[in-house]
C-alpha positions in Angstrom: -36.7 205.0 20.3 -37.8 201.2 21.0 -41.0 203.0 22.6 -41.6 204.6 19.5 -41.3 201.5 17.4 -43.4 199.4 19.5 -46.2 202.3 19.3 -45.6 202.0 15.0 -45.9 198.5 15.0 -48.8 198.3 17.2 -50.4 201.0 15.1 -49.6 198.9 11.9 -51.0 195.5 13.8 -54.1 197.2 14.4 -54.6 198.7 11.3 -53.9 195.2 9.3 -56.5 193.7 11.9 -58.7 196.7 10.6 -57.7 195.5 7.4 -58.5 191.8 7.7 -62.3 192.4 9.4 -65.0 191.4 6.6 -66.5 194.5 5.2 -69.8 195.7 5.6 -72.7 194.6 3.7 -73.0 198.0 2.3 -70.5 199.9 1.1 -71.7 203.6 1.0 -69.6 207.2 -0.7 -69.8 208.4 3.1 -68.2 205.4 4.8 -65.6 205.8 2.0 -65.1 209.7 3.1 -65.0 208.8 6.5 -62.1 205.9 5.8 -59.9 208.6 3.7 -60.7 211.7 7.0 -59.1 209.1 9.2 -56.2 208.5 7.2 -55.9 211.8 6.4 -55.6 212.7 9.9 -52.3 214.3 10.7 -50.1 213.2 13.9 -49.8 216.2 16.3 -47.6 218.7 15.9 -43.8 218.3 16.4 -43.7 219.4 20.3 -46.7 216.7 20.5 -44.8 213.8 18.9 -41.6 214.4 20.6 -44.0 214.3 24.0 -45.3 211.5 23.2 -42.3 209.5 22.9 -40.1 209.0 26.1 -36.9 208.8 24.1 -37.1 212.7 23.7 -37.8 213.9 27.5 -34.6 215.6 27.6 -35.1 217.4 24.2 -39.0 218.3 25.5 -37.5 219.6 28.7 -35.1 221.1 27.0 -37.8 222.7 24.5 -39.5 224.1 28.0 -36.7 225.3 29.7 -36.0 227.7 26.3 -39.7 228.6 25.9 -39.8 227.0 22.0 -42.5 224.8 22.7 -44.9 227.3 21.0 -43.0 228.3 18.4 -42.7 224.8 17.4 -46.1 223.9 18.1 -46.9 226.7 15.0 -48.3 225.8 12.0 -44.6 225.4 10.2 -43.9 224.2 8.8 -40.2 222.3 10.6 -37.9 220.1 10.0 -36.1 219.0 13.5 -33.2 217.1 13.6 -34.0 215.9 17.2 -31.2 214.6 19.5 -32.8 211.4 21.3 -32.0 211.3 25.4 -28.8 209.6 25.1 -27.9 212.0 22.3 -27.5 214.5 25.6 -26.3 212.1 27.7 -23.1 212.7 25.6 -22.9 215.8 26.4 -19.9 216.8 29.0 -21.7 216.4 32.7 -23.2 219.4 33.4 -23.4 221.2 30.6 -27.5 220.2 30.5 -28.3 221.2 34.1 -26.1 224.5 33.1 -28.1 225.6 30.0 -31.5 224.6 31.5 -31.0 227.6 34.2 -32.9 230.6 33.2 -30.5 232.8 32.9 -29.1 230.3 29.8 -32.6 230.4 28.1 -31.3 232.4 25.1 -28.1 230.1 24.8 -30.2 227.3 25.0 -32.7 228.5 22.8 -29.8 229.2 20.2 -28.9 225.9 20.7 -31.8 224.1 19.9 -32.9 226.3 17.0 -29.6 224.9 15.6 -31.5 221.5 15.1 -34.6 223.1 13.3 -34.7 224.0 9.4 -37.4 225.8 8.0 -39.6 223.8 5.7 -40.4 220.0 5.4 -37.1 218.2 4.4 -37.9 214.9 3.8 -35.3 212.2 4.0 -35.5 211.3 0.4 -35.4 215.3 -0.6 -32.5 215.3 2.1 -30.5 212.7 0.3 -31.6 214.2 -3.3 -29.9 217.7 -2.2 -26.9 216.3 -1.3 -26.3 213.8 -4.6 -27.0 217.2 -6.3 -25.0 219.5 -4.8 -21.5 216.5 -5.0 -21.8 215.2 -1.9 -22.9 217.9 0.4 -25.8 220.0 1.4 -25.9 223.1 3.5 -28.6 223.6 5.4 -29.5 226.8 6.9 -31.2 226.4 10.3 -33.6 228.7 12.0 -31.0 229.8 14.5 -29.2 231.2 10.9 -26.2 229.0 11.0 -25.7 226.1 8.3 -25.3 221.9 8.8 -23.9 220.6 6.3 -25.2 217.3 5.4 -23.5 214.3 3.4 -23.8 210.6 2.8 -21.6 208.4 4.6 -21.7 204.7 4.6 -25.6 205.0 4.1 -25.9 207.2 6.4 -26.8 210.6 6.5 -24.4 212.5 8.5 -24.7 216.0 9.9 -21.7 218.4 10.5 -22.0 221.3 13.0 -20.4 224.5 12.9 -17.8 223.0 15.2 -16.7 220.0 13.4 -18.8 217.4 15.7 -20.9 215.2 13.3 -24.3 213.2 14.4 -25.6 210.6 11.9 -29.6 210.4 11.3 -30.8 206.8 12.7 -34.7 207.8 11.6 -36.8 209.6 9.4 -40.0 210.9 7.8 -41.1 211.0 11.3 -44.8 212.9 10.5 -46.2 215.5 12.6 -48.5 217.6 11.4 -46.6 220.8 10.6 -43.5 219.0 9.7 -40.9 216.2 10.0 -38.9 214.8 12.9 -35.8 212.9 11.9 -33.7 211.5 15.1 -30.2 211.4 15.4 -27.6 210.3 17.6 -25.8 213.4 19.1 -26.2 217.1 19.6 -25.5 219.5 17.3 -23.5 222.4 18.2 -23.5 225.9 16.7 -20.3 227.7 16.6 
């Protein structure tokens, strides 16, 4: 995750450096356009943002190893509850190396679809559908089983099928057909 950061706040420095260059002496409708293409430029998609962040190796791998990478490179759009690399480094030892075989592909697959809800759930509609709802919100993943999510101590927790809960420690992460938000373990269907 601290690679991530460091690329937002670079991104951010470079854009306020942008930001504090003295403008041109003419200011035209098409350098205006151009300005408002750039920031309407989307991220990649999901599978390209979670690539591009070393924190999620193990999820891409993963990803590979079940053969999702295209469905989740689709247009979407997803909302991915992704499990960071030391999210699966709490898993019991093994139990990766065991579901990455082939013959585990559809397990795996089931597995990871678990994290993935159809539509873009943003953390703020996240938190608005579980004030709504008293507390809770079920969420229906791809995989067809439900999280149910709550607010605990600021943060929003996720409870598997099995009991296990993973709290989200980022959001609104943007790809272009969807949102990432990170948390802190991996989430289990029953």
């Amino acid at each position: 995750m601290k690679n991530f950061s460091l690329m937002l706040a670079s991104v951010a420095a470079l854009s306020l450096a942008a930001c504090g260059q003295e403008p041109a002496e003419t200011d035209t409708m098409a350098d205006e356009t151009a300005m408002a293409d750039d920031m309407a430029a989307a991220p990649g998609t999901i599978v390209d943002v979670a690539s591009g962040n070393t924190d999620f190796s193990t999820l891409v791998t993963a990803v590979t190893a079940a053969d999702l990478g295209t469905t989740l490179a689709g247009p979407g759009p997803f909302t991915v509850f992704a499990p960071t690399d030391a999210a699966f480094n709490k898993l019991p030892e093994g139990a990766l190396a065991d579901l990455t075989k082939p013959e585990n592909k559809e397990t795996l697959a089931g597995i990871l679809t678990y994290h993935v809800v159809s539509g873009n759930v943003s953390a703020a509609a996240l938190t608005k559908m579980i004030s709504d709802n008293g507390g809770t919100a079920e969420l229906t993943t791809v995989n067809g089983a439900m999280l149910t999510a709550k607010v605990d101590g600021g943060n929003v927790v996720l409870t598997d099928a099995a009991g296990n809960t993973a709290i989200v420690t980022a959001t609104d992460v943007p790809a272009s057909n969807g949102v990432i938000h990170v948390i802190d373990t991996v989430v289990m269907p029953s």
